[in-house]
C-alpha positions as CSV (number, residue, x, y, z in Angstrom):
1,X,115.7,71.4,-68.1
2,X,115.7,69.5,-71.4
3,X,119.2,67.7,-70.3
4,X,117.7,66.6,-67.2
5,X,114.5,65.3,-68.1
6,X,117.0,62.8,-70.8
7,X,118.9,61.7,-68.0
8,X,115.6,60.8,-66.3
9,X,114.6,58.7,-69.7
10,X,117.9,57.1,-69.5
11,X,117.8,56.3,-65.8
12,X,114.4,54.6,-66.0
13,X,115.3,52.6,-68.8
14,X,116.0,48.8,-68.4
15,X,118.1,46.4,-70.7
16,X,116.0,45.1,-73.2
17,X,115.7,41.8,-73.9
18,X,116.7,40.4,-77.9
19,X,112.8,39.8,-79.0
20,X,113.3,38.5,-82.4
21,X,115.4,35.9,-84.4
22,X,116.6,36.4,-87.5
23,X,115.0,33.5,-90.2
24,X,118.0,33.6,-92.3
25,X,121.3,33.4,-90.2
26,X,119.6,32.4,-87.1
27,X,120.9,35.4,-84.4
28,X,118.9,37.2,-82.1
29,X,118.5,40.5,-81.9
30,X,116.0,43.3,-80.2
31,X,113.6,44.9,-82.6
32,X,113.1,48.7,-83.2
33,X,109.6,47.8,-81.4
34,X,111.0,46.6,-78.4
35,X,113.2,49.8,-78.7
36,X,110.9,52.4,-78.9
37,X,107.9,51.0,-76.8
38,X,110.7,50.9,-74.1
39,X,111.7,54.5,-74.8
40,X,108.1,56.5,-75.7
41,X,106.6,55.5,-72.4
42,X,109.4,57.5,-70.9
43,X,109.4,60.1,-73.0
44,X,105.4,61.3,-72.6
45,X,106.2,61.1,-68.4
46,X,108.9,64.0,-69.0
47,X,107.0,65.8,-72.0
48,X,110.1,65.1,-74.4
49,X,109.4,65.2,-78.4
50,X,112.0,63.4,-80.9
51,X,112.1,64.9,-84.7
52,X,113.6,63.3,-87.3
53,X,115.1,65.8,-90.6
54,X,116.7,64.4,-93.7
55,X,119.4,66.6,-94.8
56,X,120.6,64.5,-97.4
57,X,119.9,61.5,-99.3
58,X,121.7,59.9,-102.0
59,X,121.5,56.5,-103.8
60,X,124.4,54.2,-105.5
61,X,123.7,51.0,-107.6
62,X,126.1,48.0,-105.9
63,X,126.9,46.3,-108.8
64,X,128.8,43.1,-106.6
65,X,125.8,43.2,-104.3
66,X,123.0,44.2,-107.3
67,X,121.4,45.8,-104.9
68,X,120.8,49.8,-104.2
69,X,122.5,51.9,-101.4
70,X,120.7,54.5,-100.0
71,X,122.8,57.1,-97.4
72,X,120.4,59.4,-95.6
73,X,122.5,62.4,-93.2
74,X,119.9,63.0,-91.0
75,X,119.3,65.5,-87.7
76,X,117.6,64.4,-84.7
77,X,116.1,67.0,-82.4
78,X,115.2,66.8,-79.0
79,X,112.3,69.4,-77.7
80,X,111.0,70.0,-74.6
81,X,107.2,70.0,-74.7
82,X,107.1,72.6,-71.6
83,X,109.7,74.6,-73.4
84,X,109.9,74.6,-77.2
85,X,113.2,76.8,-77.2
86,X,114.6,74.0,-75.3
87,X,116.3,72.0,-78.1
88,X,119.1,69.4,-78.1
89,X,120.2,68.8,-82.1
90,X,122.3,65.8,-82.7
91,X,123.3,65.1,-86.4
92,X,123.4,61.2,-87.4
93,X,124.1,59.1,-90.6
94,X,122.3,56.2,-91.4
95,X,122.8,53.3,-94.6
96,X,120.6,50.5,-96.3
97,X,120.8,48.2,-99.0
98,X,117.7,47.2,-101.1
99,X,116.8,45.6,-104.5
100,X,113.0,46.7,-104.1
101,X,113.1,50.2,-104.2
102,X,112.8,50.4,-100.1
103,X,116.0,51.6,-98.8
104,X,115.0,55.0,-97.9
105,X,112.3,53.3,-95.1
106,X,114.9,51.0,-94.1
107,X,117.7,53.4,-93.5
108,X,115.0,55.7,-91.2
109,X,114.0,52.5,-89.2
110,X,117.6,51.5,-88.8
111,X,118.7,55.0,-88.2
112,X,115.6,55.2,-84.8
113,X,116.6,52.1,-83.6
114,X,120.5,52.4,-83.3
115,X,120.2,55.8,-82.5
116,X,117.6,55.8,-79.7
117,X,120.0,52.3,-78.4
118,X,123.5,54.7,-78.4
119,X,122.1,57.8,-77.2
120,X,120.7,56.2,-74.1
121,X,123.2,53.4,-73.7
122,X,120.8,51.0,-73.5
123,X,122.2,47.3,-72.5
124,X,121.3,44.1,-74.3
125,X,120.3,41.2,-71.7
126,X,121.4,38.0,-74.4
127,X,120.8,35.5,-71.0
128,X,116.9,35.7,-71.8
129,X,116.9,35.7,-75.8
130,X,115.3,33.3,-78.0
131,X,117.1,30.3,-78.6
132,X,119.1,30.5,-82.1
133,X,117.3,28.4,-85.0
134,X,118.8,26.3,-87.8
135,X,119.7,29.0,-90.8
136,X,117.5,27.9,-93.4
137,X,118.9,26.9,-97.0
138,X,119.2,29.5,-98.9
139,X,116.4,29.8,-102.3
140,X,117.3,30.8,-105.1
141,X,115.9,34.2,-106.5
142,X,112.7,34.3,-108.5
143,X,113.3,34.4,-112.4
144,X,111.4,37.5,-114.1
145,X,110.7,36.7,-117.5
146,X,109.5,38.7,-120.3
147,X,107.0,37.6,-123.4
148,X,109.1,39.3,-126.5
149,X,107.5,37.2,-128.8
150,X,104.3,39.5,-127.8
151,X,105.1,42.4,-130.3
152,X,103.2,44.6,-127.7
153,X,104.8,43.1,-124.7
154,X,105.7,46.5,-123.9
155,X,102.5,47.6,-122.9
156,X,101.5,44.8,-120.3
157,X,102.1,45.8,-116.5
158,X,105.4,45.3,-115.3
159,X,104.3,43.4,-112.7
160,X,106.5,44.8,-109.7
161,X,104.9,46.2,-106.2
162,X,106.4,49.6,-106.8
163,X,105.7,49.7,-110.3
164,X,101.8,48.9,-109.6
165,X,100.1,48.8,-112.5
166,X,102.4,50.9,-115.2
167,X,103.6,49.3,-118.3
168,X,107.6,49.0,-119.4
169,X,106.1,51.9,-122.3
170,X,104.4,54.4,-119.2
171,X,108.1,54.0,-117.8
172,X,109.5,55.0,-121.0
173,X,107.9,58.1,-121.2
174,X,109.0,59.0,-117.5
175,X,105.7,58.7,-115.6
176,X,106.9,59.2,-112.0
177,X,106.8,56.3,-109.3
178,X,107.0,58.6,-106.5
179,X,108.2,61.8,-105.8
180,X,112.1,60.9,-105.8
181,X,111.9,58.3,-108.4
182,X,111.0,58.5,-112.6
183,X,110.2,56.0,-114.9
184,X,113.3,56.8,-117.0
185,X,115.5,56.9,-113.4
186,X,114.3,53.5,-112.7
187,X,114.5,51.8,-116.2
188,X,118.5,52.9,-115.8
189,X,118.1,51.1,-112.7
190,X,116.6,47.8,-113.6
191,X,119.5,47.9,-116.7
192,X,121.7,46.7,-114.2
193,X,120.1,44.0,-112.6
194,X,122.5,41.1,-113.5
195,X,120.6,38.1,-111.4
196,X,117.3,39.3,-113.7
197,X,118.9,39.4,-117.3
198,X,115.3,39.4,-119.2
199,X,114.0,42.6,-117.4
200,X,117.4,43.9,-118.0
201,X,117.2,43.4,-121.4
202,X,113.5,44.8,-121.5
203,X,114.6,47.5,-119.5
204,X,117.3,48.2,-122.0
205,X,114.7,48.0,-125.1
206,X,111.7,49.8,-123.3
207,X,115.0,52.8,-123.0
208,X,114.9,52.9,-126.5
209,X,111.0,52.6,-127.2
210,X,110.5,55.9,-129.9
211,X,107.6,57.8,-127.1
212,X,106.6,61.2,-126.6
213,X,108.7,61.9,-123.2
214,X,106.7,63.0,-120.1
215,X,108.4,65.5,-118.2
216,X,108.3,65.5,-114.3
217,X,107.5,68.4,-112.9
């Protein structure tokens, strides 16, 4: 039985050990490595399958944070790989906070981790973790700027990772960044940015750039 064979997982597991230190604040804690190398050994001994299903996702713009929060509702499924009608389905909710457009991939990795950790009640041995290092100083974020005294700034690269190589004006017409994200979508976004006022602004003009609009389909 699928219930049994998740005790079994849960039996065999040990506590795991904090592997990382965080390079900011200087705590320890266990990565989602340590987590699921621990748990997938387990799993292919009792022929156990976990899916993942996003039933929801929706996105907020923290203005006190200037950061975006993604909220994923998500539904886990356990399957037994001798018995695929066997199935265990456990809803969960899961929440990040990014300013680079990656808070869907971090609320899935933090939604494994803590999952996988409460599900099995896996302990945390602190007596063997890394020693906690100095918090470093804080630096101060990067400064974007913007060449308006170019009259065609508007059609050099943006310059961000997500971005790649479109132009404020490709964004302006509503290319598409990816499949949940348009050019228009994220200009609105990067009109908010209070820490970056010049790509704000840009933002804000490239909005009002007079191009022929490219609907998503």
């Amino acid at each position: 039985m699928l219930i049994e064979k998740l005790l079994n997982i849960r039996k065999s597991l040990p506590s795991i050990t904090p592997d990382k230190t965080h390079t900011h604040h200087g705590y320890n804690y266990v990565s989602a490595h340590a987590i699921v190398t621990a748990i997938r050994e387990q799993m292919d001994i009792q022929n156990v399958l976990l899916f993942c299903s996003i039933k929801s996702q929706k996105t907020e713009i923290l203005s006190n944070t200037k950061g975006i929060l993604t909220t994923l509702e998500i539904k886990y499924t356990w399957i037994d790989a001798d018995d695929s009608k066997e199935k265990i389905e456990i809803d969960w909710v899961a929440q990040a906070t990014d300013t680079q457009g990656q808070g869907l991939g971090k609320a899935l990795a933090f939604a494994e981790k803590y999952f996988l950790l409460r599900f099995f009640q896996i302990p945390i041995d602190d007596s063997q973790s890394p020693q906690p290092q100095q918090p470093q100083q804080p630096q101060q974020s990067r400064k974007f700027q913007v060449d308006f005294s170019d009259p065609e700034w508007f059609k050099k690269p943006i310059g961000f990772k997500r971005t790649h190589n479109l132009t404020w004006e490709d964004l302006a017409r509503n290319e598409m960044l990816d499949v949940n994200l348009s050019g228009r979508q994220y200009l609105y976004k990067l009109t908010q940015w209070e820490d970056q006022p010049e790509i704000a602004k840009a933002a804000k003009m490239a909005l009002e750039l007079k191009t022929e609009e490219k609907i998503p389909f």
